[in-house]
N, C-alpha and C positions, 0 to 999 in steps of 0.2 A: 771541675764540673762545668765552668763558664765555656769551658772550649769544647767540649761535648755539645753544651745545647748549640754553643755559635757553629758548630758542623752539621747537627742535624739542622738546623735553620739553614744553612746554605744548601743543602742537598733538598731540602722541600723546595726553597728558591730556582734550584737546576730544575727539578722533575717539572717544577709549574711552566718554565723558559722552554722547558726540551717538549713540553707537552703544546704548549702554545702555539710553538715553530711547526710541529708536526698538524695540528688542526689547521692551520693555516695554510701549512699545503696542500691537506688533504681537500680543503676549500675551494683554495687553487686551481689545485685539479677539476673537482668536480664543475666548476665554472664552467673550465676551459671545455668541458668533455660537454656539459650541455649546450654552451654557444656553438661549440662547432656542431656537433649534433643538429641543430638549431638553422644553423646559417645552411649547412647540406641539406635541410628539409627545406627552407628558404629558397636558396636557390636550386636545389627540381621543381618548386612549385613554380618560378619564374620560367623555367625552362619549359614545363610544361602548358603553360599559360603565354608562354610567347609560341611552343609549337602550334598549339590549340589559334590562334590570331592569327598566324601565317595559314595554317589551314584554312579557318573562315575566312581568309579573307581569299586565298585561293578557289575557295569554293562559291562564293559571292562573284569574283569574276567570270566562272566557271559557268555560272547562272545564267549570265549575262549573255550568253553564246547562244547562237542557234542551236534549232535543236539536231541538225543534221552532224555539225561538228559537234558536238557533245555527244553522239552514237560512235562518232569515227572515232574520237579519243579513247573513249571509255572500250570500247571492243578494240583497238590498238594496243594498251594498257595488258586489258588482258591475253595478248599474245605474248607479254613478256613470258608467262609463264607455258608457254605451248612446251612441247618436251622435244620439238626437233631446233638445233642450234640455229640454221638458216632465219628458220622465221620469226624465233627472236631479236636475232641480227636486225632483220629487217624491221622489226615490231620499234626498235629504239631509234633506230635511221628514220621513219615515219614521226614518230613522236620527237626530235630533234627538227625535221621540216616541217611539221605545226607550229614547231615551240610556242606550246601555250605552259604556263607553270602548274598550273594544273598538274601535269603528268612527272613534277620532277622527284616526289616520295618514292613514284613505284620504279622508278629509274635508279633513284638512290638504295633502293634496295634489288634493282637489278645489277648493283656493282660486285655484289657475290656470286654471279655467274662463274660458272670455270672455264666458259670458253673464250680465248683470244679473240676470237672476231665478233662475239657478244659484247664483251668488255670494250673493246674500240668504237662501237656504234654508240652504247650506253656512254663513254665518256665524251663521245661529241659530241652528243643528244643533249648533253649538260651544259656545255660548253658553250651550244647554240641557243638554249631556254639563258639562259645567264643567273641565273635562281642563286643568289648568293648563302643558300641554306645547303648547296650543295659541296661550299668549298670545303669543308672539313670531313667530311668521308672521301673527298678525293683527296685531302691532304693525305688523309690516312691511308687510302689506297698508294697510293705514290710513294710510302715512304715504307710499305709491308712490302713493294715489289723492288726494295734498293739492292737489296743481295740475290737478285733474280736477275740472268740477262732477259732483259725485258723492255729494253731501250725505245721502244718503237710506242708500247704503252705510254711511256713515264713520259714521252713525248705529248703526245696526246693530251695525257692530265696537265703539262705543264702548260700546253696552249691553250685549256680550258679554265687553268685557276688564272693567267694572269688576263685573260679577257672578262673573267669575274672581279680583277685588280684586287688578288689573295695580298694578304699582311706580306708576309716572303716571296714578293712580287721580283726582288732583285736577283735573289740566291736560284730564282727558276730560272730566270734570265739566263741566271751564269753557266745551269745545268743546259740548258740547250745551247748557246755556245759549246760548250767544252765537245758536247754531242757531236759537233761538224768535224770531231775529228775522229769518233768513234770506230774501230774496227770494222763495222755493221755497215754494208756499202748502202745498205735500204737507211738505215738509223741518219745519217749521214744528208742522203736526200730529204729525209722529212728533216731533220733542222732545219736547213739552210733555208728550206722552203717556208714553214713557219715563223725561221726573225725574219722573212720578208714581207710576209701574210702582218704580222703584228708590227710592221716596223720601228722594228728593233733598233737605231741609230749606233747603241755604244758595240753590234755585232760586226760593223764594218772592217775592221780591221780582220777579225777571223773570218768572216764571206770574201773579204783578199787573197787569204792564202788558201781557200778551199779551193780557188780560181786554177792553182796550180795542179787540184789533185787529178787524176788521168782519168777518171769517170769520166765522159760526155755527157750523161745525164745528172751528174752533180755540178758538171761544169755548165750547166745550162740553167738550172734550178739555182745557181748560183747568183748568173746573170740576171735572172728576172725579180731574185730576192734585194738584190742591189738598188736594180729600179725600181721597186716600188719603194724603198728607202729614201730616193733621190738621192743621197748623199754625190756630190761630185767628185769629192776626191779618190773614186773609185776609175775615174777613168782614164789613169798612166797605165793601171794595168787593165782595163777592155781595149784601149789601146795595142797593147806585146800582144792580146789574144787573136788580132785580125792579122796577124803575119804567121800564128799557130796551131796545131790544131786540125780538128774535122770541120769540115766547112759548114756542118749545122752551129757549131760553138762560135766559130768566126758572124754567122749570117746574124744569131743571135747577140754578140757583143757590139755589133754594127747597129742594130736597133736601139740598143741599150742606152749607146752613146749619142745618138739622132734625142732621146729622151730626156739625156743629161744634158742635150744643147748644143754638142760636137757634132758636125758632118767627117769628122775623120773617117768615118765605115763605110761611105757612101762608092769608092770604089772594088770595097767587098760586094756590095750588096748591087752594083752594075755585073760585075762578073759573073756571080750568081746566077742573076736574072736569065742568062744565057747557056746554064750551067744542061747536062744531059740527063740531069735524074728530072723528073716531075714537080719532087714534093719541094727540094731545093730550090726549083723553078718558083715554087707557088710561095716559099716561106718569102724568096728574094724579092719579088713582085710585091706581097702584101706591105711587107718592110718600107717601099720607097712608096707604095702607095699611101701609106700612114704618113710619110715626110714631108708630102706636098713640095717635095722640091723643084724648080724648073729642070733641075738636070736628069732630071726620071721622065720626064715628060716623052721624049724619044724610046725611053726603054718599054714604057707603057703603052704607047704607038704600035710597036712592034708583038707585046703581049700579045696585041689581039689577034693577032695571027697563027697563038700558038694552036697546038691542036688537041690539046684539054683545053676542056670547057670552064673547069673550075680558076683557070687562068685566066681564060680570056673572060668571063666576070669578072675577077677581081679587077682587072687592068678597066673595062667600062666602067663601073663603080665609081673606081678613083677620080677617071679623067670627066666624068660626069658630074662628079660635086663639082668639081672647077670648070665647067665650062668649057672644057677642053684643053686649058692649061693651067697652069699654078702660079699661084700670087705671087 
């Protein structure tokens, strides 16, 4: 009989343990499901309350404007939604040359466009307002268009997020890099031209070996991404390019190097000067006119005798800030 009631006492003892552990979770649970419930109404209401701030406070600057620019915005704005592609194009290219932030919501929501040349205006537009409200829908655009060849866009976005200095500032970096080798001969020149525009430093190395690829116009957009980088150890190879080459790629490496400090190119950029096309004539002329060298001062002499005009300007110009020769 004692071992009977000592089981049923142990079995009330379990149901009370099993029942205990079970309200406990259920407790648990219901916590967690109100705090999070909770924290998600929390934070929309910050979200919304920081949207709401960013808006007053865009609209308080917005105030602050003449009333003439605040007609051209606000009717600018509303051609985003005009129904022909052109003049939306143009409606976001306008609202990128105000760049007032004002305009950058109805931009943000001009990134569901479906036109390509819509979307490329509206991401520069962004790019040039620098509205750091705009870097997470272009993240997200950038990252909905990765299984699309669509390189020349993500281009785009990637020079807009990192002049907004996006969190994955480096991994864009790396994306447009890798871009200079891309299949796309168009994808290919807007790289290179871009790590130059944002000088890129750790690109130098792959703006090297794009120097190689047979493009003339990648080989040029090359050069000029170089120098605005200054980096000098770019110039053993602008150097091998004045013995290579179409002699716009040569006139251009020759400049480049005059930049980085070297007169190495200065016998390209004589030849040149002499050369039978015009434009060759005028690139090689403005080149040594930028140098201010004494050894141009004879080739400049002679400019003025060519028989385009647009030459013989540039050659007065020159020898005119100096006096008639060079320091």
């Amino acid at each position: 009989m004692q071992n009977v009631v000592g089981v049923l006492k142990m079995q009330v003892v379990m149901k009370r343990f099993l029942f205990s552990i079970i309200l406990g979770a259920l407790v648990a649970c219901a916590t967690f499901i109100f705090f999070r419930y909770n924290i998600r109404v929390c934070l929309r209401y910050v979200q919304e309350k920081t949207t709401e701030n960013t808006e007053a406070a865009r609209t308080q600057v917005f105030s602050k404007i003449d009333e003439e620019t605040k007609k051209l915005i606000t009717a600018t704005i509303e051609q985003l939604k005009n129904h022909h592609y052109e003049v939306r194009g143009k409606a976001a290219e306008k609202l990128g040359e105000i760049g007032h932030p004002y305009a950058v919501q109805a931009l943000i929501q001009a990134l569901n466009d479906r036109y390509f040349f819509v979307l490329r205006a509206v991401v520069k537009a962004l790019g040039n307002i620098g509205d750091k409200s705009a870097i997470k829908p272009l993240q997200n655009l950038f990252d909905k268009i990765d299984r699309i060849n669509m390189t020349i866009l993500k281009l785009d976005i990637a020079k807009a997020l990192i002049r907004m200095n996006c969190s994955n500032k480096v991994s864009i970096v790396k994306f447009i890099i890798n871009s200079t080798e891309d299949s796309d001969i168009y994808a290919r020149r807007l790289a290179v031209s871009y790590l130059g525009e944002l000088r890129v430093k750790s690109a130098v190395p792959a703006l090297i070996r794009a120097l190689a690829y047979v493009d003339e116009i990648v080989q040029i957009k090359t050069i000029e991404a170089l120098t605005l980088i200054g980096d000098k150890s770019a110039k053993p190879a602008l150097i091998r390019l004045l013995g290579e080459g179409k002699i716009n790629v040569r006139i251009s490496a020759a400049t480049a190097l005059y930049r980085l400090g070297s007169n190495a190119g200065f016998p390209v950029l004589i030849e040149a000067a002499n050369d039978d096309d015009v434009w060759i004539r005028k690139s090689a002329v403005a080149a040594l006119a930028e140098t201010g060298d004494k050894s141009a001062i004879q080739v400049l002499l002679d400019a003025l005798q060519d028989k385009w005009q647009i030459i013989r300007s540039i050659a007065v110009t020159a020898l005119c800030k100096t006096n008639g020769g060079f320091a």
